[in-house]
C-alpha positions in Angstrom: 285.1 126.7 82.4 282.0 127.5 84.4 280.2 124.7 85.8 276.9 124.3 88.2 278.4 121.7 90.6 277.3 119.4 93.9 279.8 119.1 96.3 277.6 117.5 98.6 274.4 115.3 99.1 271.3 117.9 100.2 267.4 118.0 100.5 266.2 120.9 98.6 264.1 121.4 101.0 266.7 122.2 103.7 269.0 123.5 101.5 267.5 125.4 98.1 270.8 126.1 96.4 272.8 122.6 96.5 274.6 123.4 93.6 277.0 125.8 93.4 278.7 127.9 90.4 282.3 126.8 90.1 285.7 127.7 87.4 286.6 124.0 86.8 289.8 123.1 84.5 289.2 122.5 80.6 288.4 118.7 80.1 291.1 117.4 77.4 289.5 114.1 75.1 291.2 111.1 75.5 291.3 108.4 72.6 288.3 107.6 70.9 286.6 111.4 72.8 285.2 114.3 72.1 284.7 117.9 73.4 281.6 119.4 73.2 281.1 123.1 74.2 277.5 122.6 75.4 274.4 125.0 74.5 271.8 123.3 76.2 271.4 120.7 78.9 267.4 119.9 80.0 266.7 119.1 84.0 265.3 116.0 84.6 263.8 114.7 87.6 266.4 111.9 87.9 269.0 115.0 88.7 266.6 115.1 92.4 267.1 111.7 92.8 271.1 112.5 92.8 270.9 115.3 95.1 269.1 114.0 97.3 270.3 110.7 97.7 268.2 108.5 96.1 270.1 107.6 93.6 273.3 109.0 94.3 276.7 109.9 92.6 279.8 107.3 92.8 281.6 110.0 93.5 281.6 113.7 94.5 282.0 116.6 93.8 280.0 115.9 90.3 278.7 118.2 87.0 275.4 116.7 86.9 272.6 116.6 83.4 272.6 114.1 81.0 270.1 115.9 78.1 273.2 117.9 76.4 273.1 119.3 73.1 276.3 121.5 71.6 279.2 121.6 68.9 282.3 119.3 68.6 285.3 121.5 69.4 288.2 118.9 69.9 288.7 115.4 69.0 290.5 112.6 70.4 292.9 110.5 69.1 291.4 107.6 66.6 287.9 109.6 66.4 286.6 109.2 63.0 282.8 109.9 61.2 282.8 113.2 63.4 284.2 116.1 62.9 284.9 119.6 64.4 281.6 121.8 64.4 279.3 119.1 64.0 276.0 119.6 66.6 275.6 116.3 68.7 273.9 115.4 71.7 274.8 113.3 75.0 272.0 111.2 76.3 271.8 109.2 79.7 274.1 107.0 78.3 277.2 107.9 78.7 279.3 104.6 77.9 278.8 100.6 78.0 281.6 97.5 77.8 280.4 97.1 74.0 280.9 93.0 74.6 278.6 91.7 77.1 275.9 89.9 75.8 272.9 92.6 76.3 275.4 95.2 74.4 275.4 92.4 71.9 271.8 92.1 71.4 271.4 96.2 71.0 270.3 96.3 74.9 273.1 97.9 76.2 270.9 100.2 78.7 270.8 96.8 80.8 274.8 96.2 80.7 276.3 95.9 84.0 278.7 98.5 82.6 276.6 101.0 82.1 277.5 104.5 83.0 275.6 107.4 83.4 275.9 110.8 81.9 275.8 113.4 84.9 276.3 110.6 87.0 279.4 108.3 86.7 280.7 110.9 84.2 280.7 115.0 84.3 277.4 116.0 82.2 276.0 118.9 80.9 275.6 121.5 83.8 278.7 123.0 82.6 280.2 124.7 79.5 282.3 121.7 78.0 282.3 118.2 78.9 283.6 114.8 76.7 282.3 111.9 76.2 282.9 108.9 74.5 282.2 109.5 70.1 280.6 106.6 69.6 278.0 107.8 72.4 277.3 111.3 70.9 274.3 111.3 68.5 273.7 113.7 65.7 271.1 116.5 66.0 268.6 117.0 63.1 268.6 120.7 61.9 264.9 120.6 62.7 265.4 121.5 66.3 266.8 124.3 68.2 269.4 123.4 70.9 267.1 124.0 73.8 264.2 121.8 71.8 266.3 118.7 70.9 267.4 119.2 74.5 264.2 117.5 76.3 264.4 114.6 73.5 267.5 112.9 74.5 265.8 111.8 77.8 262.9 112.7 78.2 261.7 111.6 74.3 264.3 108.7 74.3 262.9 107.6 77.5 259.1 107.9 76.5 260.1 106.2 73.2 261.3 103.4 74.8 258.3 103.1 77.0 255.8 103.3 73.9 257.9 100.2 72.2 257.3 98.0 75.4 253.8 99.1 75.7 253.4 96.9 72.2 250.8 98.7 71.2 248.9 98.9 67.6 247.0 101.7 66.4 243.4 102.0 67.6 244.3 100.3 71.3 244.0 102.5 74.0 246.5 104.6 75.5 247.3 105.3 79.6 249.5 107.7 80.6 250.0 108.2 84.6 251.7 111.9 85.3 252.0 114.1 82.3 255.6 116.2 83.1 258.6 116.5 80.2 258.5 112.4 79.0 254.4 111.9 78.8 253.9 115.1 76.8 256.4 114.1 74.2 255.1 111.0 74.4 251.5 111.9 73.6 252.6 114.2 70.6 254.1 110.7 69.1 251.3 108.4 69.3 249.3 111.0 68.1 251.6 110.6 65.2 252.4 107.0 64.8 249.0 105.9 65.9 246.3 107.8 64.6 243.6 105.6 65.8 244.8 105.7 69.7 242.8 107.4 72.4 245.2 108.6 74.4 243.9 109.1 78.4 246.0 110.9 80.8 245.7 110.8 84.9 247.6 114.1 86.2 247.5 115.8 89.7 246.6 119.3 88.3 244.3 120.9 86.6 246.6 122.7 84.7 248.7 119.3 83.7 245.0 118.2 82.9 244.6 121.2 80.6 247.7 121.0 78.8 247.1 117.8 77.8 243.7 118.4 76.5 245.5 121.3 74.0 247.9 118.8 73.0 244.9 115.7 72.0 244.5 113.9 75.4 240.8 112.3 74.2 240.0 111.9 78.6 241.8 113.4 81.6 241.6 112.8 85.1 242.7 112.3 88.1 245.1 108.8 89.0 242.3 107.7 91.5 239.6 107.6 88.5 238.3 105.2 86.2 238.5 105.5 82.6 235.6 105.6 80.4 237.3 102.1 78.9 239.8 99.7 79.5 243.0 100.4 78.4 245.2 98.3 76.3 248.5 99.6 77.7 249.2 102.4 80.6 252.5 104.3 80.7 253.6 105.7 84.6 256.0 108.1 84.4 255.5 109.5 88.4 258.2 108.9 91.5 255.0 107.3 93.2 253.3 103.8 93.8 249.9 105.3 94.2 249.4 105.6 91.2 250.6 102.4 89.6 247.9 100.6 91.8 245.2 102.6 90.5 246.3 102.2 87.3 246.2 98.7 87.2 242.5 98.5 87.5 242.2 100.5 84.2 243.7 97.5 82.1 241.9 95.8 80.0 242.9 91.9 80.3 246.0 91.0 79.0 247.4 94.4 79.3 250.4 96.3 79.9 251.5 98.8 82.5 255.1 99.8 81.7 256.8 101.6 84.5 259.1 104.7 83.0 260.8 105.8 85.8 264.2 104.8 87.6 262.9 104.5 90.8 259.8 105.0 93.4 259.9 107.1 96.5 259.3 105.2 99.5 257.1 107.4 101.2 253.5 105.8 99.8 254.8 102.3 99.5 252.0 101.3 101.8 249.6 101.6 98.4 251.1 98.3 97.5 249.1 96.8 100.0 245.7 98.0 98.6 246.7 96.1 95.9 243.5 93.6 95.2 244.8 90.7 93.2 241.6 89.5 91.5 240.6 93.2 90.3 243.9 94.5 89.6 246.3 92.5 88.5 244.3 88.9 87.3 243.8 87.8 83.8 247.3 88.2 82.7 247.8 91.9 83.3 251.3 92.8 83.3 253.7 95.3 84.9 257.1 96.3 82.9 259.7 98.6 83.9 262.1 100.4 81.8 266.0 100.3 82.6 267.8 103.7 81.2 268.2 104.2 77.3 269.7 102.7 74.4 271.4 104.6 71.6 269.4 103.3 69.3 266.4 104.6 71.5 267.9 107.8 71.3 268.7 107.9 67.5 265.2 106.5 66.3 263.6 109.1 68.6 265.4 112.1 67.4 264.4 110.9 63.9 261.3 110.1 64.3 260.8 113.6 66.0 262.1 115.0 63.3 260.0 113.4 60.6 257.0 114.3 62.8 257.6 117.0 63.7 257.7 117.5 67.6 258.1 120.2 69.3 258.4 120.3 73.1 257.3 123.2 75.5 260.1 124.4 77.0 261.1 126.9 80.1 264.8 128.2 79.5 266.8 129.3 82.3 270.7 130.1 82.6 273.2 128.3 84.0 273.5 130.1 87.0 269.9 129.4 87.9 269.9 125.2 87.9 269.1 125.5 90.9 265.9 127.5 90.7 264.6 125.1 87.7 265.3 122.4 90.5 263.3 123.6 92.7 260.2 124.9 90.4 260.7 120.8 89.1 260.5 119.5 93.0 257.4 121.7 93.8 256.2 120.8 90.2 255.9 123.6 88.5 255.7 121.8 85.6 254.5 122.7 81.9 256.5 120.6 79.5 260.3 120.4 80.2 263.2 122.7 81.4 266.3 123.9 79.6 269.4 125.6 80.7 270.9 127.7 78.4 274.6 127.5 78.4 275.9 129.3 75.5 274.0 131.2 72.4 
């Protein structure tokens, strides 16, 4: 099978092309797996963070995307409730121990088990991978393959964000960057809470604009204030910039959930502009968010369905991963970005 795949840790910006096309063997299920030949898989920021060493692999050389939509075509021994054909998808979560106590309680994003699609486990770069059954989720006929794509991180992600931002309708909405996550996000409190002025701080003026299409009520840049205090903010940049700034936005009492699985180093410094009484006084708090849950995943894609939402996509092949990585680095950024794998 043809596969986009890193053999080796790189900086884009010395090397442009550090993935590189590759025939790899046919994956075979093992009990309790599927096969999935995969039609779309979305590019996510996190997949940066892998090549360059941020956040990197266990292990190399590794198929890397974890937003994979495609068609059963083999079963493992003991899979039952799925069947040959059906369209599934394979979210950030690849697999978890099922029995520690956060599994348990429905939380197993925060299991010390927890392994990544793309990551720990080939992903979705490729034209088959497997994956644990009980980790695939169904895809509503609603979507396309490249549009259900962006949901299964992106969406899941921003869902889970939006239910530890607590918010009820009518409370005002923050949302720091506005790349693949915040504009899904947007679309669904547009949805679920009528009432909600949603604001949104971006870097460009075409970020900005796209926002304002899709019912931003205020734009702006992260280093401005709001026309009112926000009840909750939602950061979804690699930055700490802007997580200071935001902070003085918050009304008291609120809530600035961090959706993002790390910070670049590079502006740490911002931290120290911090001002304690204006910033982060009378009870403001600061959240972050720890991977997904399949239950984040499978109330998302419903939800999305029911709504219905529709990202903005760019589609590219498989051969070019490594141009859709660079247009996300430099961000060149309107929605989020698909490769398309098969028909």
């Amino acid at each position: 099978m043809r596969a986009m795949v890193l053999p080796a840790l790189a900086s884009l910006d010395e090397n442009p092309e550090p993935l590189t096309l590759a025939e790899l063997p046919v994956p075979e299920p093992g009990a309790g797996e599927i096969r999935i030949r995969i039609a779309a898989c979305g590019v996510c920021h996190t997949e940066l963070d892998e090549i360059e060493g941020r956040m990197p692999p266990p292990s190399l050389p590794v198929v890397l995307g974890h937003q994979v939509v495609g068609r059963v075509d083999a079963l493992g021994a003991g899979v039952e409730g799925i069947r040959e054909g059906d369209r599934v998808g394979v979210a950030w979560i690849f697999s978890a121990c099922g029995r520690c106590k956060y599994c348990r309680e429905g939380n197993e994003n925060l299991c010390a088990w927890f392994r990544a699609t793309g990551r720990d486990a080939n992903g979705g770069y490729a034209e088959l991978m497997t994956v644990p059954a009980a980790f695939a989720s169904p895809i509503p006929a609603a979507f396309s393959d490249v549009q259900a794509a962006p949901l299964l991180c992106a969406g899941a992600i921003g869902y889970r964000s939006l239910k530890l931002a607590d918010l009820e309708d009518g409370e005002s909405l923050g949302l720091t960057g506005f790349g693949a996550s915040a504009h899904l996000v947007l679309q669904v409190v547009r949805h679920r809470y009528p009432h909600t002025p949603v604001h949104v701080f971006a870097r460009s003026e075409g970020e900005r604009v796209f926002a304002r299409e899709l019912g931003a009520a205020w734009t702006g840049d992260s280093t401005e204030e709001t026309p009112e205090k926000l009840a909750a903010i939602i950061d979804t940049t690699p930055a700490w910039a802007p997580v200071v700034e935001a902070l003085k936005n918050l009304e008291p009492g609120g809530r600035l959930v961090i959706n993002a699985i790390r910070k670049e180093p590079r502006d740490q410094d911002a931290l120290l502009r911090l001002d304690y009484p204006r910033d982060l006084w009378l009870e403001k708090e600061i959240k972050s968010v720890a991977n997904v849950a399949r239950s984040d995943v499978r109330e998302l894609l419903a939800l999305a369905a029911e709504i219905p939402l529709r990202p903005e996509t760019q589609e590219f092949s498989l051969e070019a991963a490594n141009e859709a990585l660079r247009e996300l680095k430099t961000r060149k950024i309107r929605g989020a970005k698909v490769l398309r794998i098969a028909p």
